[in-house]
MARTOR-439793 format. One record per residue (C-alpha): x, y, z; chain; residue number from 0. Coordinates in pm, 1 decimal. Example, Ala and Ser with C-alpha at 12.3 -4.5 7.8 and 13.67 -1.06 7.14 Angstrom:
<atoms>
         u         v         w  bado  torgu
    1230.0    -450.0     780.0     A      0
    1367.0    -106.0     714.0     A      1
</atoms>
This chain:
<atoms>
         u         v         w  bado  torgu
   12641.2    3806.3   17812.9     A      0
   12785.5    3692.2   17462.2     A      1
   13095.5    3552.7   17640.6     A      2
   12892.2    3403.6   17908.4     A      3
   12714.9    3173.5   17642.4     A      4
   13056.1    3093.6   17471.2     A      5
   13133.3    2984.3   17798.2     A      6
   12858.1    2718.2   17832.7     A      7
   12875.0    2599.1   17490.5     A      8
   13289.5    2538.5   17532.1     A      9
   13220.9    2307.2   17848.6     A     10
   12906.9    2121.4   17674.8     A     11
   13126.9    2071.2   17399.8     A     12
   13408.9    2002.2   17600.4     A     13
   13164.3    1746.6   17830.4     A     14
   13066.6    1576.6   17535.0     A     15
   13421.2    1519.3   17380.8     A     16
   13532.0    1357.0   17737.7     A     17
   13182.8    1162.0   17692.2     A     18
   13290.9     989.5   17392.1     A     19
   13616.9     969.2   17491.4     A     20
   13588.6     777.3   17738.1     A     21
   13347.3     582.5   17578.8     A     22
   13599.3     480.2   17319.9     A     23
   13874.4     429.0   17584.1     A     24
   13644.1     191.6   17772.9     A     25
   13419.5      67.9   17553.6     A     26
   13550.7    -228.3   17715.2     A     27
   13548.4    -207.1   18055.2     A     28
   13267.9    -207.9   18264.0     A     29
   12887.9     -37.6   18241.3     A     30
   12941.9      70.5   18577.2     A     31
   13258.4     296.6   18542.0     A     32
   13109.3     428.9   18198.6     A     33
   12772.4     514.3   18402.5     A     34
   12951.4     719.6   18694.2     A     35
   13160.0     896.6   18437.2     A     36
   12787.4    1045.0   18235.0     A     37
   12683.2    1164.2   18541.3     A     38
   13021.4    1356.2   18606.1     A     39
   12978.0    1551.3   18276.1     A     40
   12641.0    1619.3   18347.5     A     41
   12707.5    1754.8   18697.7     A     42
   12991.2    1945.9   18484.2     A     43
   12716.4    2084.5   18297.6     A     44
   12420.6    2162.2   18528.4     A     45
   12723.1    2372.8   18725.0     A     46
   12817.6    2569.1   18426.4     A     47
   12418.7    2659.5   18332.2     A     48
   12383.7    2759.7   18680.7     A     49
   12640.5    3006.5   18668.8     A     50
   12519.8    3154.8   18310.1     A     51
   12196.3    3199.2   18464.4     A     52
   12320.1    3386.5   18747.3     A     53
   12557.6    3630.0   18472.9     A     54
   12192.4    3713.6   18291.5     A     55
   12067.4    3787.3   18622.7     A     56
   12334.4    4027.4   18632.8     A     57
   12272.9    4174.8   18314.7     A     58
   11878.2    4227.3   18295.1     A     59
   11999.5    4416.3   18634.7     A     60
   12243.7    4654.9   18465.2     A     61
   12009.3    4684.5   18169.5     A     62
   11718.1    4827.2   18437.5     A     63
   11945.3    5072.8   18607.4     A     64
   12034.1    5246.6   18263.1     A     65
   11673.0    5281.1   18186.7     A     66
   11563.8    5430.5   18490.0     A     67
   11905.0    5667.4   18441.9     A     68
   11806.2    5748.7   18097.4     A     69
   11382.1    5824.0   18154.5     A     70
   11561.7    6072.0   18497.0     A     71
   11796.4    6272.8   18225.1     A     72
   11485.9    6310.1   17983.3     A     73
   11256.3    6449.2   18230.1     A     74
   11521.7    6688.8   18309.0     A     75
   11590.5    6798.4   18001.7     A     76
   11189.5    6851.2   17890.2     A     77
   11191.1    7058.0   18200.3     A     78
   11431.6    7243.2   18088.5     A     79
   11302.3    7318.4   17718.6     A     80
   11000.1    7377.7   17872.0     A     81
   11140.6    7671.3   18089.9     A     82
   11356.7    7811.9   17763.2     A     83
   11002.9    7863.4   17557.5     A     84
   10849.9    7980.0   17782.7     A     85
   11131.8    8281.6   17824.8     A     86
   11123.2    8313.7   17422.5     A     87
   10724.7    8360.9   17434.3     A     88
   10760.2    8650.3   17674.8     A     89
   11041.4    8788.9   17499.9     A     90
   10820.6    8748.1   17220.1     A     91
   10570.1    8974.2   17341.6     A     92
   10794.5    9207.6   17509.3     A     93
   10916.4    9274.0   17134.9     A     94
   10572.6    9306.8   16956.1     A     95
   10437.5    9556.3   17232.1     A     96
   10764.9    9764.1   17154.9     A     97
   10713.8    9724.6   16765.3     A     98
   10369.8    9895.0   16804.5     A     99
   10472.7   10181.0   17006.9     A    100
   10713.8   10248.8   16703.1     A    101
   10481.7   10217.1   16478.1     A    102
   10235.3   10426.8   16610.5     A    103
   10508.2   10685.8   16599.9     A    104
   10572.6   10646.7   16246.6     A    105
   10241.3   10658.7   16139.7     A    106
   10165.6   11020.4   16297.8     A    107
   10496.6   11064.0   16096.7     A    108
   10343.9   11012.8   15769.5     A    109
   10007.7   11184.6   15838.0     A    110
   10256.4   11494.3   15883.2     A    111
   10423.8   11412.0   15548.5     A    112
   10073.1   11331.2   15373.4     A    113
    9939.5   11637.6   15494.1     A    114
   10270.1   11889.8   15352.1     A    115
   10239.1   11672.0   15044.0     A    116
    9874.5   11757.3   15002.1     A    117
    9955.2   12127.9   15061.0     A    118
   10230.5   12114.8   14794.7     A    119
   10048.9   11892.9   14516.5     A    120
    9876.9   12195.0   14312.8     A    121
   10183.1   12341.9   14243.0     A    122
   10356.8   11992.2   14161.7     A    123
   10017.4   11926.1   13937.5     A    124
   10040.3   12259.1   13768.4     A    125
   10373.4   12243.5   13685.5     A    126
   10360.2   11854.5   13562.1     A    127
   10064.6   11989.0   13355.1     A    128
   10271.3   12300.1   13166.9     A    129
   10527.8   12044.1   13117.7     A    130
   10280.6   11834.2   12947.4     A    131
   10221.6   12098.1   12682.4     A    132
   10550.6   12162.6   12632.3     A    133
   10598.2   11834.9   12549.9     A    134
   10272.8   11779.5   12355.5     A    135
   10329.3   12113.4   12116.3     A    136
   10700.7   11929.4   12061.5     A    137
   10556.9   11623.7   11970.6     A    138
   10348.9   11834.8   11714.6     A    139
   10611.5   12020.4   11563.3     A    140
   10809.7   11704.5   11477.3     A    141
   10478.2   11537.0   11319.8     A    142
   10403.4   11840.8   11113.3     A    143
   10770.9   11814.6   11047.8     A    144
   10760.2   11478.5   10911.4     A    145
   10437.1   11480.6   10724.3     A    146
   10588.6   11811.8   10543.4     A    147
   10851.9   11542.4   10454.6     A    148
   10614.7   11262.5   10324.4     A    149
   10458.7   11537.5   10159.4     A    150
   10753.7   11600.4    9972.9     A    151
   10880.4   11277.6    9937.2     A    152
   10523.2   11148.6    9806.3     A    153
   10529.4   11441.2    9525.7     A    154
   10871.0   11358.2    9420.8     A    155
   10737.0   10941.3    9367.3     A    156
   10432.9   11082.0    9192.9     A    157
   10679.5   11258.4    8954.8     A    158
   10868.4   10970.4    8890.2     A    159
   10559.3   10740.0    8840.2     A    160
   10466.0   11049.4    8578.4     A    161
   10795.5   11041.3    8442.7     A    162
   10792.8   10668.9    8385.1     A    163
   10455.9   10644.9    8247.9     A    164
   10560.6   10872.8    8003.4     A    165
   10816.1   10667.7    7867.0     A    166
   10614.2   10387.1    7880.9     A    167
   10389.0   10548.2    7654.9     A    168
   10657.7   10681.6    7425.1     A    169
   10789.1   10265.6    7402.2     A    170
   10445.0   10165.0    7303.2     A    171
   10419.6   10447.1    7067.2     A    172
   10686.7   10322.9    6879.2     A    173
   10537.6    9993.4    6776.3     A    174
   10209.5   10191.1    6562.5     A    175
   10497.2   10522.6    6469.7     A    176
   10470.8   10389.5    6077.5     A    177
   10195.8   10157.7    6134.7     A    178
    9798.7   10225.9    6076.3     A    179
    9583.1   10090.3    6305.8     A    180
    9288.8   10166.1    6220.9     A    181
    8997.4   10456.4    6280.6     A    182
    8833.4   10418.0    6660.1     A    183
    8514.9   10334.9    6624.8     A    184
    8438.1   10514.3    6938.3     A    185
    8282.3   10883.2    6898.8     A    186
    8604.0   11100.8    6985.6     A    187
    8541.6   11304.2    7367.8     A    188
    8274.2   11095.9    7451.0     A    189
    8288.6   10818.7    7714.4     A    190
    8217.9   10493.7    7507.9     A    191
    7938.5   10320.9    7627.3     A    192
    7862.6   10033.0    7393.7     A    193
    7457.8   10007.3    7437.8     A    194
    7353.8   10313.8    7720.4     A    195
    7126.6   10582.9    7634.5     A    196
    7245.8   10852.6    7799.9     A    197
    6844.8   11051.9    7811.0     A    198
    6718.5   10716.5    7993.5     A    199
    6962.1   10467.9    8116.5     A    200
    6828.0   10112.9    8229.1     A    201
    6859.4    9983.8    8619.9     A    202
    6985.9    9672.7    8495.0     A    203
    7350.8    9653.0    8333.4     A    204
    7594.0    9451.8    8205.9     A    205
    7948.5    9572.2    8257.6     A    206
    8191.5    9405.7    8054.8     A    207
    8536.1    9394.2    8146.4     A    208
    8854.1    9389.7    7931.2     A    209
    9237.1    9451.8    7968.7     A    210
    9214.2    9667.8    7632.1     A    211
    9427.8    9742.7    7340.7     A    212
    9537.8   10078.2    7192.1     A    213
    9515.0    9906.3    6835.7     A    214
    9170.5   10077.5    6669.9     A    215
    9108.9    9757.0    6446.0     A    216
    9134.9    9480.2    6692.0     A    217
    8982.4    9638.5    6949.9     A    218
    8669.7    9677.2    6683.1     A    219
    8689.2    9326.8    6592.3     A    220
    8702.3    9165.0    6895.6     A    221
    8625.8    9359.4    7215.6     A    222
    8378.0    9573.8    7018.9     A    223
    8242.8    9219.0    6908.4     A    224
    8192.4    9090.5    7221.6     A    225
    8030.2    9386.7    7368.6     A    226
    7785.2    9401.2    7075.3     A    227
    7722.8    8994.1    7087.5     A    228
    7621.8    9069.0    7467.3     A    229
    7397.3    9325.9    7447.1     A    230
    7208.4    9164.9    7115.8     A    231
    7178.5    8885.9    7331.4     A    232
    7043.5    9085.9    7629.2     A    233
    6808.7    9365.2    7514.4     A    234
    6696.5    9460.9    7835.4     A    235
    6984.7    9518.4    8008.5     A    236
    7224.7    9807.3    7934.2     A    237
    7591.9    9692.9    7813.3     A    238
    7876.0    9931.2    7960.3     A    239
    8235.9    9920.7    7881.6     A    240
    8552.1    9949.0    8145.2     A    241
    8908.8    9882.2    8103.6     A    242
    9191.9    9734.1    8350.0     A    243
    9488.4    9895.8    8177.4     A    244
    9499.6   10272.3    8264.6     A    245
    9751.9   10328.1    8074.3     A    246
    9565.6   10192.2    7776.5     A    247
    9311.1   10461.8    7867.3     A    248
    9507.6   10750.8    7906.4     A    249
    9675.8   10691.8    7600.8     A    250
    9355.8   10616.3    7376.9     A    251
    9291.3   10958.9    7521.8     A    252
    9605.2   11122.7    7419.6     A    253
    9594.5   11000.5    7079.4     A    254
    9228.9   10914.3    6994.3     A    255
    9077.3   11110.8    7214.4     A    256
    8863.3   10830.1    7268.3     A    257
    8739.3   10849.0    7670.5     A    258
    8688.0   10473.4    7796.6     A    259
    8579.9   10440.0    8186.7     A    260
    8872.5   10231.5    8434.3     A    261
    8723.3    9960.8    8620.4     A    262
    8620.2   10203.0    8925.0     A    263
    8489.5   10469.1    8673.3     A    264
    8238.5   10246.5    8517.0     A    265
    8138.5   10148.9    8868.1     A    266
    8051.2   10491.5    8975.9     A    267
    7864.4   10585.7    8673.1     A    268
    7640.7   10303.9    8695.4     A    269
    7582.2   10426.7    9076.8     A    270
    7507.6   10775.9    8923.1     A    271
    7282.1   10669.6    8624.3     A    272
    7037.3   10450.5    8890.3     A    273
    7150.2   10113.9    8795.6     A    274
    7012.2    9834.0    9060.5     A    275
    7111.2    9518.0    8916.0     A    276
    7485.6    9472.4    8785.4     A    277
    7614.7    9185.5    8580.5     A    278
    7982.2    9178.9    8585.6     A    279
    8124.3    8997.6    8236.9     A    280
    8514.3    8994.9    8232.4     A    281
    8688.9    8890.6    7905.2     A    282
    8983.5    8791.9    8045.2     A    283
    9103.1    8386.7    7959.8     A    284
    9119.7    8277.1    8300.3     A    285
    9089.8    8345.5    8686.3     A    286
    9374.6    8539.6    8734.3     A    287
    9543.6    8839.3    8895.7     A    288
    9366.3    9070.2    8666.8     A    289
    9040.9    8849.5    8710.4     A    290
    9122.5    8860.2    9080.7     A    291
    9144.4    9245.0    9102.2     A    292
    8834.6    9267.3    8949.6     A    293
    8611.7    9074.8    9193.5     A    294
    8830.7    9226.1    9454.8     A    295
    8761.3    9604.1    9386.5     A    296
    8395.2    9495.5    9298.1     A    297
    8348.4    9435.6    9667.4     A    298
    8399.5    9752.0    9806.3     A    299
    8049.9    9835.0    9626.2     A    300
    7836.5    9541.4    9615.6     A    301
    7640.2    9758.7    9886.3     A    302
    7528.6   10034.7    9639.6     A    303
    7361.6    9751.4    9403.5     A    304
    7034.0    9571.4    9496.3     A    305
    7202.3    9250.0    9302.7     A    306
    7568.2    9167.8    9151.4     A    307
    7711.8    8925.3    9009.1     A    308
    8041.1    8865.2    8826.9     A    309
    7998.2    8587.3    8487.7     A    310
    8326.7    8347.3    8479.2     A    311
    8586.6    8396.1    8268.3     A    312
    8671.3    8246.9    7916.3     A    313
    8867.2    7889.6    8062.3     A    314
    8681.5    7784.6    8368.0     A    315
    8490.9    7468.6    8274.2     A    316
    8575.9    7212.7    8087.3     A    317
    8291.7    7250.0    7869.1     A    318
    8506.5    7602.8    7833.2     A    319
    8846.4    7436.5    7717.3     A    320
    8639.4    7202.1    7498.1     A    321
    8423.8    7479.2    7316.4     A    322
    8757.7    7676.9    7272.9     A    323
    8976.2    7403.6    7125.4     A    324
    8691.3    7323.0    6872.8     A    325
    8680.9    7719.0    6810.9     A    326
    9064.8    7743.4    6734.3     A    327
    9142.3    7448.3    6533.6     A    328
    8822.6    7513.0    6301.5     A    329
    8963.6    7867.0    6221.2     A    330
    9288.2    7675.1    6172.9     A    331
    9185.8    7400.5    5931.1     A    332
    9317.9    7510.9    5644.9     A    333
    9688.5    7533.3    5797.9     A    334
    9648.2    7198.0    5885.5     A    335
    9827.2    6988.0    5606.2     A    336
   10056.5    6773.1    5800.9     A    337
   10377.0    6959.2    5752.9     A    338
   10287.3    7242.4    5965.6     A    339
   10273.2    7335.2    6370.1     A    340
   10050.3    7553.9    6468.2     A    341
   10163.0    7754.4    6765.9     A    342
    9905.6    7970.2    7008.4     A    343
   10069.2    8204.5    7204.3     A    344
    9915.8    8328.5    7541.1     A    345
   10007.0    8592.4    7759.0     A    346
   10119.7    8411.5    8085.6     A    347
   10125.9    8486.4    8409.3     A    348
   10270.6    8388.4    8776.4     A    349
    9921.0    8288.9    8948.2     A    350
    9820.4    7944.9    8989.9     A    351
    9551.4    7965.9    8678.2     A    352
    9898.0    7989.2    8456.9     A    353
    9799.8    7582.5    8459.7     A    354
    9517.6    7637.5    8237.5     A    355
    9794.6    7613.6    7922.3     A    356
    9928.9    7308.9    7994.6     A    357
    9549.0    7199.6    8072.2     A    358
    9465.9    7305.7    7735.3     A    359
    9728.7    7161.9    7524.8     A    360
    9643.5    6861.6    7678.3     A    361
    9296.3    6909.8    7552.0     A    362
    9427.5    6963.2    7247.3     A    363
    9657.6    6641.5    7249.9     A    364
    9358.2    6415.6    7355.6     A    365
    9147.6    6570.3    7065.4     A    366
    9410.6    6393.2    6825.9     A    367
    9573.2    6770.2    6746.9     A    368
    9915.8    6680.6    6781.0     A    369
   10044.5    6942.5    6569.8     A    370
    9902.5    7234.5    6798.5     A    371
   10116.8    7378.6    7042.9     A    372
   10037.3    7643.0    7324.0     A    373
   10320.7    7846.2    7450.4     A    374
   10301.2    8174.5    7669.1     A    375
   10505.7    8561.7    7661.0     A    376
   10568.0    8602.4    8017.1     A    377
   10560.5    8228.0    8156.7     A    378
   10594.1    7853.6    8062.8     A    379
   10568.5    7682.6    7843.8     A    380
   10810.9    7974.1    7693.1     A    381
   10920.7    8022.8    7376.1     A    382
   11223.0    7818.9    7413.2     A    383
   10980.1    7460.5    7511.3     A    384
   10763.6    7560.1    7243.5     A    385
   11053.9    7553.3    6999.2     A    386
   11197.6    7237.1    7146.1     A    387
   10837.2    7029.5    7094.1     A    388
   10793.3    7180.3    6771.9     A    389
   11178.9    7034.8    6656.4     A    390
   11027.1    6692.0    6770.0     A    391
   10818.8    6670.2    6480.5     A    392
   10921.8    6708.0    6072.3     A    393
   10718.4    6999.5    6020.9     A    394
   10846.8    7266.7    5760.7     A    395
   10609.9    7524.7    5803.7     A    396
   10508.4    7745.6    6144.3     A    397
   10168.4    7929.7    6221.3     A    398
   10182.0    8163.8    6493.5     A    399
    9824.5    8280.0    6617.8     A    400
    9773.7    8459.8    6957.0     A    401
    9560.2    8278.2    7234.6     A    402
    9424.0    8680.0    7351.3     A    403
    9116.1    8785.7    7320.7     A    404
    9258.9    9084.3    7124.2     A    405
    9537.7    9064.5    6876.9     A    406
    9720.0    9353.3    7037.2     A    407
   10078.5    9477.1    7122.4     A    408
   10188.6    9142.9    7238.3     A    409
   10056.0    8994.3    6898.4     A    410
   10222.5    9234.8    6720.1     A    411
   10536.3    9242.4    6847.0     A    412
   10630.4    8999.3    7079.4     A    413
   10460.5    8748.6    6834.7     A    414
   10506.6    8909.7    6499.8     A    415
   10741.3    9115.3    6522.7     A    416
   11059.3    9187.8    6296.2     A    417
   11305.2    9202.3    6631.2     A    418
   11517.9    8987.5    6782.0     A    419
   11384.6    8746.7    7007.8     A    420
   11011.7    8756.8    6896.8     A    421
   10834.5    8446.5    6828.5     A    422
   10891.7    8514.3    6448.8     A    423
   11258.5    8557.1    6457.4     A    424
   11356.1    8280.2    6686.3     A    425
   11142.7    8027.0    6475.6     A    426
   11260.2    8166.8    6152.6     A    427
   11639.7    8106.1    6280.7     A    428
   11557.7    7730.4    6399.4     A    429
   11491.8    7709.1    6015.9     A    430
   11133.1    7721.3    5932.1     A    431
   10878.6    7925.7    5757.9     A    432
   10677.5    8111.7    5920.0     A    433
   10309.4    8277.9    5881.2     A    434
   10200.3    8512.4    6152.0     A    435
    9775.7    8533.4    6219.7     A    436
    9665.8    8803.6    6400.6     A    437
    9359.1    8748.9    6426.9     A    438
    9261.3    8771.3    6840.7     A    439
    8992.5    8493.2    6985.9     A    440
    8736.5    8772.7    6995.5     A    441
    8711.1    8818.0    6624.5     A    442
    8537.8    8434.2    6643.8     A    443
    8167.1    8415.7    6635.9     A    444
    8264.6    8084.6    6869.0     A    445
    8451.7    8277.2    7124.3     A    446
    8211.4    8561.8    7126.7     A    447
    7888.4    8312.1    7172.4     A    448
    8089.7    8162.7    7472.4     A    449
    8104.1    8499.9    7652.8     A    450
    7738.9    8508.3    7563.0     A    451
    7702.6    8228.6    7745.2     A    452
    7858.7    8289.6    8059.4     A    453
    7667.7    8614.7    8087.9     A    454
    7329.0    8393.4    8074.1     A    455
    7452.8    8152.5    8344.0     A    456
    7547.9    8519.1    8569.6     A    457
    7227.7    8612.7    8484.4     A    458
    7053.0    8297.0    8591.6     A    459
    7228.9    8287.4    8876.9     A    460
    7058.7    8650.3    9020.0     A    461
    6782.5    8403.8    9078.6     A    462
    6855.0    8152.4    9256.1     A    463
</atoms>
């Protein structure tokens, strides 16, 4: 068909190309001869049309015959497909009828196994169950085994705990060997109770809380003092005494024979002697782990009291950190000449409140007392930045006064003492005199009135 239509187009061309060929070779001549040659290319023309018309002809013929050819071989092959499922479907269910025959068989197969399996399962269950036993008196032995072995291993640590607490002791010993320090005012084998009478104990009581020291004289002076500033304050509530530091205790009771209560002690006897409302008054300097411990064991017995509450300790506010600074650098006043630093030293510790020094010397520093400084034993600032500030100024002179409620061990030795390395020593070698206080906050009425204070706000609380 494509060829065909070449065809035409070649002649027309080629018709035209004689038309204006002619034209050109005869523009000349006459109209006539140009007229009769026209109407020979068009007859050329017409012809060659006619005979691409009859080639289509042709075609749309051989285009119908394929069709019919093609719509013949499809109906065949549907019939055939048609035939070929219908074979698989029968096969289909020849297959499924066998399959259930089968099955049939296996299932009377099983009820034949289920039923010898039932016959045999109270032997199987039996025997499973004396192998159970055997197993479970096993298990047993090997528990007994190992708790014999905890047992032992737990006896042997209590030993060495012993052990070590005994040379603890014998270390702390040392430091009072030579040195008096003082008569206990505590009645020897009695538990110290600072205002309880035994014959008829009051349901309300205040329970005040301290580390402790094993020194007679500052534990009279400032523990003692704060106990008996409490309870003057309080008349009708009962003041008891408890300690953190057990070993303290047990060896106030080795030497002294003086009997103080632990924390849990004191608890219990209040239990036992009827008391309904407890006030809890720790004297420790700030919130921390020994603070923290205390609130913590006090609330596995908040249910055997009708009311508790625990008072805040000495640095919380900063009506606290005000009232002490005022408190310290009045009993300091007379050191306070111009040519001398006066350095506080605090225990220290590795809880968050440790920020309460550096809070308080900058109380200090904003209260115009540049020449205090506040260092700590155990933490920072340590000994060493202490030194370093103190080497900023042209002092001459040194005071060294603890920041503890009780001038104690760490006063005395780590503070005072004549070894190496105490706060003495080091500040003696960096060339400067030195006069050691130890005198602990507790022995000022200040300090004492504070406590006071904080047991009043406990108490007001109880109402609210």
């Amino acid at each position: 068909m494509k060829n065909r239509m070449v065809k035409v187009l070649a002649l027309t061309l080629t018709a035209s190309m004689v038309l204006f060929g002619s034209m050109s070779a005869y523009a000349e001549e006459d109209a006539s001869a140009v007229e009769e040659t026209v109407e020979e290319a068009v007859d050329a023309v017409e012809d060659a049309v006619d005979e691409a018309e009859a080639e289509v002809a042709e075609a749309e013929a051989a285009v119908e015959d394929a069709v019919d050819v093609a719509e013949d071989a499809a109906d065949e092959a549907v019939e055939e497909a048609e035939g070929e499922v219908e074979e698989a479907i029968e096969a289909v269910e020849e297959n499924a009828e066998d399959v259930a025959e089968e099955a049939e068989k296996d299932a009377d197969g099983f009820e034949g196994l289920i039923g010898e399996a039932a016959a045999a399962a109270p032997a199987d269950i039996e025997a499973a169950i004396e192998g159970l036993k055997d197993k479970a008196e096993s298990v047993q032995a090997e528990v007994e085994e190992g708790i014999a072995a905890v047992s032992a291993q737990a006896e042997e640590a209590k030993a060495a705990v012993e052990e070590a607490a005994g040379q603890i002791l014998e270390v702390l010993d040392k430091g009072e060997e030579f040195e008096d320090t003082g008569v206990p005012a505590e009645t020897p084998g009695e538990v110290y109770e600072p205002s309880v009478d035994p014959a008829a104990p009051k349901d309300q009581a205040i329970l005040v809380v301290s580390f402790g020291t094993s020194y007679n004289d500052s534990r009279t002076n400032t523990i003692k003092a704060v106990e008996d500033a409490i309870a003057a304050a309080n008349p009708e509530y009962d003041v008891r005494r408890a300690f953190t530091a057990q070993i303290i205790i047990d060896k106030l009771a080795k030497r002294d024979n003086v009997v103080i209560d632990n924390f849990g002690e004191a608890i219990e006897r209040a239990i036992a002697d009827g008391v309904k409302t407890l006030v809890v008054q720790p004297t420790h300097l700030m919130n921390g782990y020994e603070y923290n411990d205390v609130i913590a064991e006090l609330a596995e017995y908040e249910d055997a009291f009708e009311k508790v509450v625990v008072g805040a300790p000495l640095l919380t506010t900063d009506e606290d950190f005000a009232a002490v600074c005022e408190a310290i650098t009045a009993e300091t006043k007379d050191f306070d000449d111009g040519q001398t630093a006066i350095c506080f030293m605090g225990h220290g510790t590795e809880a968050e409140s440790n920020q309460v020094y550096e809070k308080f010397q900058g109380v200090l520093k904003d209260g115009g007392f540049e020449n205090y400084y506040i260092g700590t034993v155990e933490a920072e600032p340590s000994l060493e930045d202490v030194i370093a500030a103190v080497g900023e100024g042209e002092y001459k002179k040194v005071v060294l006064e603890p920041l503890m409620v009780v001038a104690g061990d760490h006063a005395n030795n780590d503070m005072a003492g004549d070894e190496e390395g105490s706060w003495k020593t080091e500040f003696e070698a960096a060339g400067y005199e030195v006069d050691c206080q130890l005198k602990g906050l507790g022995e000022m009425a200040a300090i004492r009135d504070l406590y006071v204070a904080h047991v009043a706000e406990a108490i007001a609380s109880l109402a609210e």
